[in-house]
Each structure stands twice: as C-alpha cells, then as structure tokens.
KOLDOBA-362333 format. One record per residue (C-alpha): x, y, z; residue in three letters; residue number from 1. Coordinates in nm, 2 decimals. Last residue first. Layout:
<sites>
site east X, north Y, up Z, res ala, n NUM
...
</sites>
This chain:
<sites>
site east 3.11, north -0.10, up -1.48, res unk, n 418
site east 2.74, north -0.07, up -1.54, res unk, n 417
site east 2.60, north -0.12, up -1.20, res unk, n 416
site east 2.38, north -0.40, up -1.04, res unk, n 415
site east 2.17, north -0.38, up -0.74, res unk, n 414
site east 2.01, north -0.66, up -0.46, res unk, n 413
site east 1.70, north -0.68, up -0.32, res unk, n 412
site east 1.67, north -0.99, up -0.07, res unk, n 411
site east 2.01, north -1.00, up 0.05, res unk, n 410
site east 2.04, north -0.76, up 0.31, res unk, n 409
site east 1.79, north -0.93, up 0.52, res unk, n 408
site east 1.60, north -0.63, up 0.78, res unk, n 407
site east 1.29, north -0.70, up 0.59, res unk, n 406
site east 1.03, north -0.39, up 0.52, res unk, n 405
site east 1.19, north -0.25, up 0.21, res unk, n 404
site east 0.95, north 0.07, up 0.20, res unk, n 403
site east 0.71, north 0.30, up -0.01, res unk, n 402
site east 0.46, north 0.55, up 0.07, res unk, n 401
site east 0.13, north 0.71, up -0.07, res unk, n 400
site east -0.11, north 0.97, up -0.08, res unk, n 399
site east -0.32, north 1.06, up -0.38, res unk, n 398
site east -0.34, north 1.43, up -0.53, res unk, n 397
site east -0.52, north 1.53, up -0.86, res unk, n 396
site east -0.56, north 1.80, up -1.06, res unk, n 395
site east -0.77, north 1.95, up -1.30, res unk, n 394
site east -0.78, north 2.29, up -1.48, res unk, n 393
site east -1.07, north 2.43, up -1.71, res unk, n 392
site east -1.08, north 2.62, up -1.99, res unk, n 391
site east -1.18, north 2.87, up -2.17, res unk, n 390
site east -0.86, north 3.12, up -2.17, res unk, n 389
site east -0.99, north 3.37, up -1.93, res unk, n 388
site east -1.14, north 3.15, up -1.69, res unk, n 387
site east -0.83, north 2.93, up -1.65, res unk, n 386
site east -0.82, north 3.02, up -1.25, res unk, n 385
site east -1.13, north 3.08, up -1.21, res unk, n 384
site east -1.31, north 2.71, up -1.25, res unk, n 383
site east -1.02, north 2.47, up -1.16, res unk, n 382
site east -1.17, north 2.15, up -1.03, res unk, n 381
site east -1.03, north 1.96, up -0.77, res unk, n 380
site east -1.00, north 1.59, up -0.76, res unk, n 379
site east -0.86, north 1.33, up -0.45, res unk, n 378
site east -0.77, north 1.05, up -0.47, res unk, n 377
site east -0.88, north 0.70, up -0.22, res unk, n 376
site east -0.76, north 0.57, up 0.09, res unk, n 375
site east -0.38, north 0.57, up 0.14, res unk, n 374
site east -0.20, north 0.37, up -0.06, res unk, n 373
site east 0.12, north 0.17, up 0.13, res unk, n 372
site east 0.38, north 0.03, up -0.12, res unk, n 371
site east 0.48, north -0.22, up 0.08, res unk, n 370
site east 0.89, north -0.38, up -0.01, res unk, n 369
site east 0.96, north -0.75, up 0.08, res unk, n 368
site east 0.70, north -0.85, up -0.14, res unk, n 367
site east 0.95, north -0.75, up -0.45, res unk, n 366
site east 1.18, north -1.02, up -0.37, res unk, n 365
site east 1.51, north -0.97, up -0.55, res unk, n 364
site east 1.64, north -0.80, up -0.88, res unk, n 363
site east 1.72, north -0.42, up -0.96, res unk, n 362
site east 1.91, north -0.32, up -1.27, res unk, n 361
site east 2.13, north -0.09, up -1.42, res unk, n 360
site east 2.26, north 0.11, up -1.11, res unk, n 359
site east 2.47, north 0.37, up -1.26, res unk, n 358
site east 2.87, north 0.36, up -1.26, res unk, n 357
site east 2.87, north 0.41, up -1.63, res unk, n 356
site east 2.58, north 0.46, up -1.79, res unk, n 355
site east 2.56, north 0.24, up -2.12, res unk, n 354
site east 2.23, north 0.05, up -2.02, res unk, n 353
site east 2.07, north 0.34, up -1.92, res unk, n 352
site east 2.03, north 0.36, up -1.49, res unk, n 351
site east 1.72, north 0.32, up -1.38, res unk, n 350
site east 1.43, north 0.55, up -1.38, res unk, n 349
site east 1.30, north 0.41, up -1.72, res unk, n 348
site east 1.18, north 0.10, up -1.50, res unk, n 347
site east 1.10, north -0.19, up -1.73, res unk, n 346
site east 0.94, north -0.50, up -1.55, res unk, n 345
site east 1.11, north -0.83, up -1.57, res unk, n 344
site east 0.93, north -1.18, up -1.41, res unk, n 343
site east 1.16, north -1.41, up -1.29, res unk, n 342
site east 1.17, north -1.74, up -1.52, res unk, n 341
site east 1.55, north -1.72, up -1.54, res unk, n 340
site east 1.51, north -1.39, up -1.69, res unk, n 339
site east 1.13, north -1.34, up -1.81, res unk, n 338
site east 0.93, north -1.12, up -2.01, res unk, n 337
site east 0.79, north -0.76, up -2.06, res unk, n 336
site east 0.55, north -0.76, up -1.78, res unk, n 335
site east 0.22, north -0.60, up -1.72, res unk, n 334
site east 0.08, north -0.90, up -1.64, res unk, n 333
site east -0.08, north -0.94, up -1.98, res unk, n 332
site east 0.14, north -1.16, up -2.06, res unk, n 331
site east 0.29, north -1.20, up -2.44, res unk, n 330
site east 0.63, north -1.20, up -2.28, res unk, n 329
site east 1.00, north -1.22, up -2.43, res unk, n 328
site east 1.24, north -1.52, up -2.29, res unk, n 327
site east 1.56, north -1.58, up -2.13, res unk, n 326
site east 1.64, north -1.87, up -1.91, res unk, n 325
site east 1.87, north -2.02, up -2.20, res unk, n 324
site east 1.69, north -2.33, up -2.07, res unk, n 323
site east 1.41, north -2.19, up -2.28, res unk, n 322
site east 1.59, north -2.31, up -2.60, res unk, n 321
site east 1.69, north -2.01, up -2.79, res unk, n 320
site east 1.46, north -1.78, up -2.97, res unk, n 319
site east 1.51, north -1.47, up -2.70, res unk, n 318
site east 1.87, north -1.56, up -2.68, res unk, n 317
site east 1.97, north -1.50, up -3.04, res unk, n 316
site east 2.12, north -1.76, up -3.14, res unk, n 315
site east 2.54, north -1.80, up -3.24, res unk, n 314
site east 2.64, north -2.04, up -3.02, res unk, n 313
site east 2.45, north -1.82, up -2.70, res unk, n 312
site east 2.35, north -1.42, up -2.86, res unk, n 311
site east 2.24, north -1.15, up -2.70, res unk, n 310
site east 1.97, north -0.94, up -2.86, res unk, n 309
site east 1.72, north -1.02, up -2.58, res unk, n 308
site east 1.93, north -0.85, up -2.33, res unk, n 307
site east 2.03, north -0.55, up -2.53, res unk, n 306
site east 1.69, north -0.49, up -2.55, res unk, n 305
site east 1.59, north -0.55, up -2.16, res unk, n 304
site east 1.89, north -0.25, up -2.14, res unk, n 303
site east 1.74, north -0.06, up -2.36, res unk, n 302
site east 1.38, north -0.07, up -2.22, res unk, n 301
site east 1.53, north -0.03, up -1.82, res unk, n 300
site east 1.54, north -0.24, up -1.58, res unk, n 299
site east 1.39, north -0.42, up -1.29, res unk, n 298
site east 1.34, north -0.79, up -1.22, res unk, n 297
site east 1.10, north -1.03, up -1.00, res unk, n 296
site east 1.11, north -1.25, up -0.70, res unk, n 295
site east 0.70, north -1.31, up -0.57, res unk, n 294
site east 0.73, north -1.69, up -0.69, res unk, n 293
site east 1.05, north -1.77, up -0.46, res unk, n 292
site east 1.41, north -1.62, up -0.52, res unk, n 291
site east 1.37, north -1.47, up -0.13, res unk, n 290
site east 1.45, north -1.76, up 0.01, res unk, n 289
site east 1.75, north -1.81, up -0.18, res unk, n 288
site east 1.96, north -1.50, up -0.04, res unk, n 287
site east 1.97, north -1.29, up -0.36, res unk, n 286
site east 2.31, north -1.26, up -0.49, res unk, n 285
site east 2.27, north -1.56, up -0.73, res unk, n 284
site east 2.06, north -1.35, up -0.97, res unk, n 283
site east 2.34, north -1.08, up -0.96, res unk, n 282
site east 2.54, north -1.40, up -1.03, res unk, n 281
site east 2.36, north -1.52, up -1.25, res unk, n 280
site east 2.29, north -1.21, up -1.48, res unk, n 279
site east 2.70, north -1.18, up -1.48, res unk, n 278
site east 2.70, north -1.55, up -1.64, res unk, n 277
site east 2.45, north -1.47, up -1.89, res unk, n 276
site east 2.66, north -1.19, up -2.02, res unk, n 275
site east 2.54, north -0.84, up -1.98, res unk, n 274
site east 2.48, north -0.58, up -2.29, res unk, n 273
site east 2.60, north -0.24, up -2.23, res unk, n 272
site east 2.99, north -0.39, up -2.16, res unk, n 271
site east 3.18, north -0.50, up -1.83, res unk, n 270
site east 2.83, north -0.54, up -1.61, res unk, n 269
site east 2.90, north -0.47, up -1.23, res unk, n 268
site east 2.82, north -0.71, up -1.00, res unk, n 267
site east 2.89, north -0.66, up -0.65, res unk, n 266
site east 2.55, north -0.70, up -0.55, res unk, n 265
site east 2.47, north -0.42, up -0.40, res unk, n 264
site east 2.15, north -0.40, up -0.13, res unk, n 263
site east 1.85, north -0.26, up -0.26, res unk, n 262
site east 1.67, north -0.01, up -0.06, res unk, n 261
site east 1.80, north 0.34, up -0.24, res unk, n 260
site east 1.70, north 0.20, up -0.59, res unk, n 259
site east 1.41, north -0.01, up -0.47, res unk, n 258
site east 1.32, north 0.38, up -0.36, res unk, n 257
site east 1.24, north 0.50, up 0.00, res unk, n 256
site east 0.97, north 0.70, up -0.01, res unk, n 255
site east 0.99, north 1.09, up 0.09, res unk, n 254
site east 1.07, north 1.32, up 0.41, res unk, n 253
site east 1.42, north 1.12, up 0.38, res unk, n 252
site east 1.38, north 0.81, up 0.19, res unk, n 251
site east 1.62, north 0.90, up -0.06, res unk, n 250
site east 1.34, north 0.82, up -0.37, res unk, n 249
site east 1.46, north 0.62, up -0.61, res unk, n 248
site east 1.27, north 0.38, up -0.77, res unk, n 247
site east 0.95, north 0.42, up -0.56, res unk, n 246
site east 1.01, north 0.86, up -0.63, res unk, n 245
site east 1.02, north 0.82, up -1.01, res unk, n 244
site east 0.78, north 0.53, up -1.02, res unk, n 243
site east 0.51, north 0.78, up -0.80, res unk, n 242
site east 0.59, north 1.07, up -1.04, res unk, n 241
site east 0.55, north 0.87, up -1.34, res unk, n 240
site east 0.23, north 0.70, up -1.25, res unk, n 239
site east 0.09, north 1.06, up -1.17, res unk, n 238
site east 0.13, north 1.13, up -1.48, res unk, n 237
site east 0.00, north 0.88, up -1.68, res unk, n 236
site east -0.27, north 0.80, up -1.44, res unk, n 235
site east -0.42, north 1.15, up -1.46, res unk, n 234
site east -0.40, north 1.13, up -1.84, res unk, n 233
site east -0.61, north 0.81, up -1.82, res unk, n 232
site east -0.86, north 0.91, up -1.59, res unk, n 231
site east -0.89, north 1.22, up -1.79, res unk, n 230
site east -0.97, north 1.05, up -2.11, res unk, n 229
site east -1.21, north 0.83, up -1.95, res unk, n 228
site east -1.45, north 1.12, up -1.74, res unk, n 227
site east -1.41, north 1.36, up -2.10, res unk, n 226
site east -1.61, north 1.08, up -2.29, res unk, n 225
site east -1.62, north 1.32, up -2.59, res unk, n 224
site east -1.99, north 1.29, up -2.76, res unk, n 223
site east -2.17, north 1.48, up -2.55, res unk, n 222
site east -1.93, north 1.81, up -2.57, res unk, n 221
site east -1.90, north 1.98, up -2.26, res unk, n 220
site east -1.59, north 1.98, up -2.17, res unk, n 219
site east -1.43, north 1.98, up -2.51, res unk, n 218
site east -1.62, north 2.31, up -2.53, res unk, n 217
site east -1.50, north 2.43, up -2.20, res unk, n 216
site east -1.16, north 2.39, up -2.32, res unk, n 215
site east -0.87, north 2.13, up -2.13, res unk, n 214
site east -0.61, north 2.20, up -1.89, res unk, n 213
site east -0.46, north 1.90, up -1.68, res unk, n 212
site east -0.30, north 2.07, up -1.32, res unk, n 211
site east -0.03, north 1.84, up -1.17, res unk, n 210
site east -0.11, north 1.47, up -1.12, res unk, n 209
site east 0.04, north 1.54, up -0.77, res unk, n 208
site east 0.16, north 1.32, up -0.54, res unk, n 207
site east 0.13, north 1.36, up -0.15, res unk, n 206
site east 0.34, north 1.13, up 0.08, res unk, n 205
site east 0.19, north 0.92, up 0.37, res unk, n 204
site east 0.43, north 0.73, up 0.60, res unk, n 203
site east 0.56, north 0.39, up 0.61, res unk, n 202
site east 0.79, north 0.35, up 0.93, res unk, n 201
site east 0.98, north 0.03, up 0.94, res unk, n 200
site east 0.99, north -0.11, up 1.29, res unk, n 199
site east 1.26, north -0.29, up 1.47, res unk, n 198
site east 1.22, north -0.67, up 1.60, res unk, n 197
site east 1.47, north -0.90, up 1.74, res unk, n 196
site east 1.40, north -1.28, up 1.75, res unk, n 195
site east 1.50, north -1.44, up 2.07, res unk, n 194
site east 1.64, north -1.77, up 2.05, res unk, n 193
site east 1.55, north -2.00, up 2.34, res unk, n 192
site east 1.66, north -2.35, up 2.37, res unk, n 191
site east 1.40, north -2.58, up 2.42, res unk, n 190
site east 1.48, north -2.82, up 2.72, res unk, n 189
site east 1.53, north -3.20, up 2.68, res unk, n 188
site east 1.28, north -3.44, up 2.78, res unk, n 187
site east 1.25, north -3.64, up 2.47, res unk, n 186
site east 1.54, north -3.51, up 2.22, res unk, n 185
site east 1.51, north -3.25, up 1.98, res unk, n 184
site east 1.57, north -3.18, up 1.60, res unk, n 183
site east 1.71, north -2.88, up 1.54, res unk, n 182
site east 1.53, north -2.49, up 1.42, res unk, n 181
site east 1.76, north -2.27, up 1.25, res unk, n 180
site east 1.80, north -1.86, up 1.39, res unk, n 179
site east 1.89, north -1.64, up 1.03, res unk, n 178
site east 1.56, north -1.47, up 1.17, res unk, n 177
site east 1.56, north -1.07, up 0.96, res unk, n 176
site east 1.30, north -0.84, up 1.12, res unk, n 175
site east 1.09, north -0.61, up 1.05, res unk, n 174
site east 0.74, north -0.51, up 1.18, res unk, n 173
site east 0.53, north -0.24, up 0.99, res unk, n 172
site east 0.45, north 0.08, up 1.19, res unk, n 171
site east 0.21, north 0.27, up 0.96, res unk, n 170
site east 0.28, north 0.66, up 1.05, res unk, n 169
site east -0.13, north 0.84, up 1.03, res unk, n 168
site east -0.30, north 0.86, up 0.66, res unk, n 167
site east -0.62, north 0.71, up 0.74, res unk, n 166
site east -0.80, north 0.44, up 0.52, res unk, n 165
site east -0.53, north 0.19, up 0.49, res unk, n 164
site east -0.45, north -0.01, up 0.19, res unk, n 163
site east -0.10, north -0.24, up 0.16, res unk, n 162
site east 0.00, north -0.32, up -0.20, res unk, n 161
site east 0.34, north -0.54, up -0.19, res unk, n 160
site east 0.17, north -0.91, up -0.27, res unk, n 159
site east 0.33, north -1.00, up -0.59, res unk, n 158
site east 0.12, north -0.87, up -0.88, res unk, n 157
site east 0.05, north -0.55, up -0.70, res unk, n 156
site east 0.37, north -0.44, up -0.60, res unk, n 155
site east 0.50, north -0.55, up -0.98, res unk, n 154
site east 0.26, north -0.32, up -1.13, res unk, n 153
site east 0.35, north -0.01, up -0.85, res unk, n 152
site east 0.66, north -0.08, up -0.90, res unk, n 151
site east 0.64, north -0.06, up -1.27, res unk, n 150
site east 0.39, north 0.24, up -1.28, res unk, n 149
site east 0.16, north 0.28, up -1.61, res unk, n 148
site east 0.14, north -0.12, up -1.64, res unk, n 147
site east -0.17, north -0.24, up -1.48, res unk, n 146
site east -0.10, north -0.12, up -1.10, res unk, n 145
site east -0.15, north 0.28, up -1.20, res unk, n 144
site east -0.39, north 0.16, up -1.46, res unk, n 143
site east -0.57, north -0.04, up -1.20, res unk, n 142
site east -0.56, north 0.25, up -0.98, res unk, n 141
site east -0.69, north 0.50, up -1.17, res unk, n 140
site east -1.00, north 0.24, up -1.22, res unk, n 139
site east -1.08, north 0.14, up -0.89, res unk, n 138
site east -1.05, north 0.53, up -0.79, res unk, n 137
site east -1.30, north 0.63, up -1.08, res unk, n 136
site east -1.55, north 0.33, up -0.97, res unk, n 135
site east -1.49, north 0.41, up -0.60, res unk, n 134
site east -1.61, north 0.79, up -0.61, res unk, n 133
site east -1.35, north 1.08, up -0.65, res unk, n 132
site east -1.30, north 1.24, up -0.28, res unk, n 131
site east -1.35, north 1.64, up -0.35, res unk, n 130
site east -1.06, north 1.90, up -0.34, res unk, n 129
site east -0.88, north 2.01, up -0.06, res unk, n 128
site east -0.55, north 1.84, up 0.03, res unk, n 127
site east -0.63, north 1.61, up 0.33, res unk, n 126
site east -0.56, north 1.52, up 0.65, res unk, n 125
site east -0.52, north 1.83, up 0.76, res unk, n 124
site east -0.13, north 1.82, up 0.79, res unk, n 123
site east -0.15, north 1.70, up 0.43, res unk, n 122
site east -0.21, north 2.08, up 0.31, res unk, n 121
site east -0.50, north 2.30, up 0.29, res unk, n 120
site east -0.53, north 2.60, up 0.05, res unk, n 119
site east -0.75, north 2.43, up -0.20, res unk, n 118
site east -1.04, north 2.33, up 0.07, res unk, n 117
site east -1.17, north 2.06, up 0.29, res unk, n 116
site east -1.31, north 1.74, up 0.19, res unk, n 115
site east -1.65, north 1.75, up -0.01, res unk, n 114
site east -1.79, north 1.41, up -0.06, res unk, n 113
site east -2.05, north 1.46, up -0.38, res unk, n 112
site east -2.30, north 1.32, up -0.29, res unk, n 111
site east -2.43, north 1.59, up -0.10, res unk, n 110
site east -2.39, north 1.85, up -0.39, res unk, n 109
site east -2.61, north 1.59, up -0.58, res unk, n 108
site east -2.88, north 1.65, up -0.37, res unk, n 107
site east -2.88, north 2.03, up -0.40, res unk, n 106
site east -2.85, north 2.09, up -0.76, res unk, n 105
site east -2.48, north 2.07, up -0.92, res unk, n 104
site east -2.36, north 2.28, up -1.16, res unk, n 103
site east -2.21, north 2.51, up -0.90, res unk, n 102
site east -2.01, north 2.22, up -0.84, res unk, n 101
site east -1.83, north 2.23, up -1.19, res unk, n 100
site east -1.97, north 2.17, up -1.51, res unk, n 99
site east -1.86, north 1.83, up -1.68, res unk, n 98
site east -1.65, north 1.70, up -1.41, res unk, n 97
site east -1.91, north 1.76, up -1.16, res unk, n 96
site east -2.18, north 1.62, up -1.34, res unk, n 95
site east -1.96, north 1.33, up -1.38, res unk, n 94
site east -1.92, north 1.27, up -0.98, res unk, n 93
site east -2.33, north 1.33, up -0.94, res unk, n 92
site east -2.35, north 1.06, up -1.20, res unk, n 91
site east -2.07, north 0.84, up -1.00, res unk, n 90
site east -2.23, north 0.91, up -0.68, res unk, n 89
site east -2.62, north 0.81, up -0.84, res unk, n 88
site east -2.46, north 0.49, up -0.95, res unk, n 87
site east -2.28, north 0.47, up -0.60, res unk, n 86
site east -2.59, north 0.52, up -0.39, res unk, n 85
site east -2.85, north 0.30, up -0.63, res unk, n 84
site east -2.56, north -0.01, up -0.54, res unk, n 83
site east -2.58, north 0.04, up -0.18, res unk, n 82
site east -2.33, north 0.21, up 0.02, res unk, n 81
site east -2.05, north -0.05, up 0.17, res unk, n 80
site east -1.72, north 0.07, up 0.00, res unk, n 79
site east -1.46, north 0.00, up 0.31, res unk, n 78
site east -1.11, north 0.15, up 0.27, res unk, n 77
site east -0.89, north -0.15, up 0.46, res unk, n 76
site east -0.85, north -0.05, up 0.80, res unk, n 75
site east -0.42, north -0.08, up 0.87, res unk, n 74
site east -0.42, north 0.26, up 1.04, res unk, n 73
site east -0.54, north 0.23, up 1.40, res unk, n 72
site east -0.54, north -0.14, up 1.47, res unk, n 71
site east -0.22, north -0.22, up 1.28, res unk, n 70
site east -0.09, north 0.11, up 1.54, res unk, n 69
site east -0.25, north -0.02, up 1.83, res unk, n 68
site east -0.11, north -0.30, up 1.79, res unk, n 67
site east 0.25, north -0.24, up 1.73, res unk, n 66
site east 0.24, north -0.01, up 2.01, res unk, n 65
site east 0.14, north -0.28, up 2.21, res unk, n 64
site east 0.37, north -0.51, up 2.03, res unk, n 63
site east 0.68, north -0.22, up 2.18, res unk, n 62
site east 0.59, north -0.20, up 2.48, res unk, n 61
site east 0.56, north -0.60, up 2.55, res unk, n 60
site east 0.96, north -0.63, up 2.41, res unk, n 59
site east 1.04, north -0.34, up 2.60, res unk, n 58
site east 0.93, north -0.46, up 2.93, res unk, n 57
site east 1.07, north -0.78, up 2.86, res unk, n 56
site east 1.42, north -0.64, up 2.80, res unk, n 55
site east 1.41, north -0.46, up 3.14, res unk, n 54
site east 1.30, north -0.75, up 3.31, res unk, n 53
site east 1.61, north -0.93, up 3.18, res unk, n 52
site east 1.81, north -0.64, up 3.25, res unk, n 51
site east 1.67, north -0.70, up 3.64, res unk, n 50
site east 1.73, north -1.02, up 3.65, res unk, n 49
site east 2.07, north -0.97, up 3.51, res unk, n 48
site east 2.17, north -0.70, up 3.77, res unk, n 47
site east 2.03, north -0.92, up 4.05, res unk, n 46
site east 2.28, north -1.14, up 3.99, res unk, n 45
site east 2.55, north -0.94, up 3.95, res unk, n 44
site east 2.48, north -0.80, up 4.29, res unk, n 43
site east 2.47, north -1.13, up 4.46, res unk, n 42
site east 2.81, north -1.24, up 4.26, res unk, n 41
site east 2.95, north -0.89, up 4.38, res unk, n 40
site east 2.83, north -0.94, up 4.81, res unk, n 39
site east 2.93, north -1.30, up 4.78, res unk, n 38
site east 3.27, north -1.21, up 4.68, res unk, n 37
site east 3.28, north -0.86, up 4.93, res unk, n 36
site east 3.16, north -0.57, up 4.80, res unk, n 35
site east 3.47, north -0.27, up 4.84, res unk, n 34
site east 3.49, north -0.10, up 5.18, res unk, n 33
site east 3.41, north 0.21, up 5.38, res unk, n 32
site east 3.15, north 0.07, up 5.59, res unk, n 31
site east 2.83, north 0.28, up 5.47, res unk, n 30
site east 2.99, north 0.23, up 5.13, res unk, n 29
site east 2.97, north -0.13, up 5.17, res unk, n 28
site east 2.60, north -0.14, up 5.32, res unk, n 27
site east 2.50, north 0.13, up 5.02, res unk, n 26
site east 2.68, north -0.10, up 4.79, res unk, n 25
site east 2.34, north -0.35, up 4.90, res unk, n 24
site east 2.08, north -0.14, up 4.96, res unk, n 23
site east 2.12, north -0.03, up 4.57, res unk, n 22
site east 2.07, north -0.36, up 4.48, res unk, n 21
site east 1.81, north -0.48, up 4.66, res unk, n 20
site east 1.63, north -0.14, up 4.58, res unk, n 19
site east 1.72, north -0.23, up 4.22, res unk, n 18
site east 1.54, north -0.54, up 4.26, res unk, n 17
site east 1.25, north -0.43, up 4.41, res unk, n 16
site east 1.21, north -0.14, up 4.15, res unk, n 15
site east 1.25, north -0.42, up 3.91, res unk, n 14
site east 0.96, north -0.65, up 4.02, res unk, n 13
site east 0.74, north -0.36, up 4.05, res unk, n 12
site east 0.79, north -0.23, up 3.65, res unk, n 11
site east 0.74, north -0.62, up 3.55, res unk, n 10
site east 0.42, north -0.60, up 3.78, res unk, n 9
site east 0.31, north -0.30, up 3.56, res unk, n 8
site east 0.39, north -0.41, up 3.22, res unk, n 7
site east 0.26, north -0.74, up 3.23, res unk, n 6
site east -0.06, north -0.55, up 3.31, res unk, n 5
site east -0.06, north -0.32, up 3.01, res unk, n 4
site east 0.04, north -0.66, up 2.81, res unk, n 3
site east -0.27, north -0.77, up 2.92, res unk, n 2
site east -0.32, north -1.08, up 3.18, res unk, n 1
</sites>
C-alpha cells in the first residue's frame, strides 16, 4: 500500500477514535459528572493511539514530500547530444563571443540556447542571457572546484557537490542518531528508537561575475584566445563571491556560511600563531565520526604561515618528523598541506591571524555541508551598452546554495583569536 494510502486509513482510524473519545466526556457531561476511573484510563488510552496515529501520519507526509522533492529537483544536468552537436555548439558558442548574435547565421542562432532576456530575474527561472555549452561550463567549474573557491575545492574533493537541473527548494534530510545498537537475545523484542528527521532547505542564489570589458579589437584578434582568458577571469570572480558568501553567508535569503554553520569550539588561540596543543583540541572538538577521510581545515594564508613557522625543540614544524602532524603540500588537490593529516585549504574570508575575537579557522567534516549547483551558467553579451568606448561587456550568472545538512553539533567546529 502507498504512503497516499497509509495516509487515508490512518486519517479513518483517528476520526474513529476521537469520536470514541469525544462520545465519551459527552456521556459525563450529559450527566453532570467528572469521568469515572475506567472512564479516564479508557480515554487516555485512546488519546495515545490516536497521537500515535498522529505521529505516523506525519512521518509518511513528510517522505512523500521528501520524494517528490529528490524526484523533482535532484536530476543530474544530462549532456546527451551527439559529439558533431556539441563541436558545432561550442563553435556557434565562440562565434558568439567573438561577434555577438547578430553575427551568427541562422543555424547557428539555434544552437545557440537562448533563455529569456536581460531584464528577467531568478523568479523566471533564469537571468536572461544564453546557456554556455558543456565544455565552457565543465571548465568554469573545474577552476571554481580546482583551487579558485576553497569551499567549493574542498566540496568537491570530499563529496559536498550536489547538481540538479531545476532551481526549485532542494529538501535534504537531516538528522543527528546518537541511538546505539545492543546485542540481542533469541526471542526477545526489538526495542524501537525512532529517528527524527527535519529538513534543510537548499535554495538557489544568483552570483554574478559582474560585467568584464574588453575592446573590439582584442575581440577579434585571431591570435588572442579571448574564449580561455575569459573563462578564467569569469572564474576569478565569481569564485570570490561564491567563497565570500559559503564562508559566511547569514543564511537568511543567502547561503549559509561554514562560518555561520560551524559550531564553537571553545578554543580560542592566546597569540597569532597557535600551539600544537590548542590545534588538538579544536581538532578534538569534532565528534570522532566526523574526523574520517572527508574532515578537512580552513584558514587563512597568514595564519597557515604562522603555523608552519612554529617551532617543537627548536625545529621548524614544517621540517619536523611527520608525527609533528604538520606538513606543507605539493598536491595538486588544491590544498596547501596537512594538520594532523587533515587536508588545509586557505579561506581569505576568515578571520586574520591577529584579529581578535574573529573566527580563525574552521575544521570538521566538510561532506556534511552540499553546496547545491544549479545546472549550468549563463552569458550575456553587452553590445550597446559599451558601444561608445569599443568594447564589449560580459557577465555571467550561475545559481547556487550552501548548507550544514547534519543536525550534530560537533561536526564543524570554529576557533577565535583570543
């Protein structure tokens, strides 16, 4: 039977029981008395049936709406035109680039997906502008998740990156179990422990790349490759938008930051440079469950300097014995080393290393945060508006949101410069 149907005999069973209930004091009241003994434990009892119902009803609601929300939003973008399709897209895409749609001919115009226009917003599903094809999109995004953001770079590295094609709310599951399972005997009963559930909303925020000017006769020289210059500037910014907001973003009608999501762990550093034993304990903090392979650090480049420059009987930590559990990186991870063999990626929107009372540093288990991309950038050319100077504007938008999706208060912790 479907949840649908669940629903509706549950909904019968407890408009008999309420009857039952309600006949009841209405037999007392029709006699001008209290409920007798019987008459309260009979009552009682068919209260708690009745909440029991009550709470199954819920439970069922709520994974249908779980469903059809996974169902609805969580389609990975699919990229199934043949190979002659995208090589002829990506031309068509370039032409663009180089001269504008009005220097397109009429098949090209059609490969080029046209969504909307410039004065629309996100409430249209879309900002105007044209769709860039999947080459350009693959690789924004792999400079966006190769080092140009740090969440973003971490996200991807440890499981965080969640792709959907439409940009409607993302209901993602939560929930924190501290429930531990026991050994049984043969014939005994299971006990039951219910796990509760809430939902973390991720939504779909707009960035902007802002507009990128550059001369028509840049533009159209042959020998400038104008499609990887701009991919990279593009990046660049919008990388430091999206790593501003992903750090610390409030949450309210925007991402909710590692900043803003990370629980404190007490610790607060007594000098710019930590000792080992205050990196312990913030490393300690974190529940150990979530100190596994996707557990990583964040800070900034002067604090990972000061780091490195400590010194343990008179070495400098980054040449000490690795048991020091501090080493540089020559990955190509996107990392700059390791503490304690967690991976550390520099966020400049942390706190400095000498700001007092400022959140220094961010450790825990990164996959307990989506970063949730919806499908793929958009472009607009600017034509008019720099007409006058020579140039031409770009700018791109992409859609995205960020969450801590586990209800544990120790799986992202904080630290603070004291």
């Amino acid at each position: 039977m479907s949840n649908i149907n669940n629903l509706k005999a549950i909904k019968e069973d407890r408009v008999a029981l309420v009857q039952e209930m309600d006949n009841i004091l209405k037999t007392a009241k029709k006699e001008d008395r209290n409920l007798s003994k019987d008459e309260q434990v009979k009552w009682d009892g068919l209260y708690s049936k009745e909440a029991e119902l009550r709470k199954a009803a819920n439970t069922l609601k709520t994974q249908d709406d779980l469903n059809k929300s996974l169902a609805a939003d969580s389609t990975p973008v699919k990229d199934d035109i043949s190979v002659d399709e995208k090589e002829a897209r990506n031309a068509a895409f370039s032409k663009y680039i180089k001269r504008g749609f009005q220097g397109l001919n009429t098949n090209e115009r059609k490969l080029v997906e046209v969504r909307g226009t410039d004065a629309q917003t996100t409430a249209t599903d879309s900002l105007g502008g044209y769709i860039v094809p999947k080459s350009f999109s693959d690789e924004l995004n792999q400079k966006l998740q190769g080092g140009f953001s740090s969440v973003m770079t971490a996200g991807a590295n440890h499981g965080s990156i969640i792709n959907t094609a439409t940009g409607s709310p993302l209901y993602y599951p939560n929930t924190s179990d501290t429930t531990t399972g026991a050994m049984m005997t043969e014939g005994s009963a299971v006990a039951v422990s219910d796990i509760t559930f809430g939902n973390t909303i991720l939504n779909a925020y707009t960035f902007t790349s802002k507009v990128v000017k550059i001369s028509k006769q840049l533009l159209t020289d042959e020998g400038f490759n104008v499609n990887d210059w701009l991919v990279d500037i593009l990046a660049r910014r919008l990388a430091k938008g999206i790593d501003e907001q992903l750090t610390g973003g409030s949450g309210s009608s925007a991402p909710t930051g590692i900043n803003s999501a990370s629980t404190d762990s007490s610790v607060a550093f007594a000098a710019d440079t930590p000792t080992l034993a205050e990196l312990n304990n913030v490393y300690h903090t974190v529940n150990s469950a979530y100190r596994g392979d996707n557990s990583c650090w964040f800070m900034t480049d002067s604090l990972w300097k000061n780091i490195k420059q400590m010194t343990v009987n008179s070495n400098l930590i980054a040449n000490a014995d690795i048991l020091s559990g501090v080493r540089p990186s020559f990955s190509e991870d996107g990392n700059a080393g390791v503490i304690f063999g967690k991976p550390v990626y520099l966020n400049e929107n942390l706190s400095a290393a000498g700001a007092s009372g400022g959140k220094t540093c961010v450790f825990g288990d990164i996959s307990q945060y989506k970063i949730r991309i919806v499908g793929q950038p958009q472009l607009l050319r600017l034509d008019e508006r720099y007409a006058d100077e020579l140039n031409v504007g770009f700018i791109m938008f992409h859609r995205l949101d960020g969450q801590l999706v586990t209800a544990a208060t120790d799986a992202l912790v904080y630290a603070t410069r004291n």
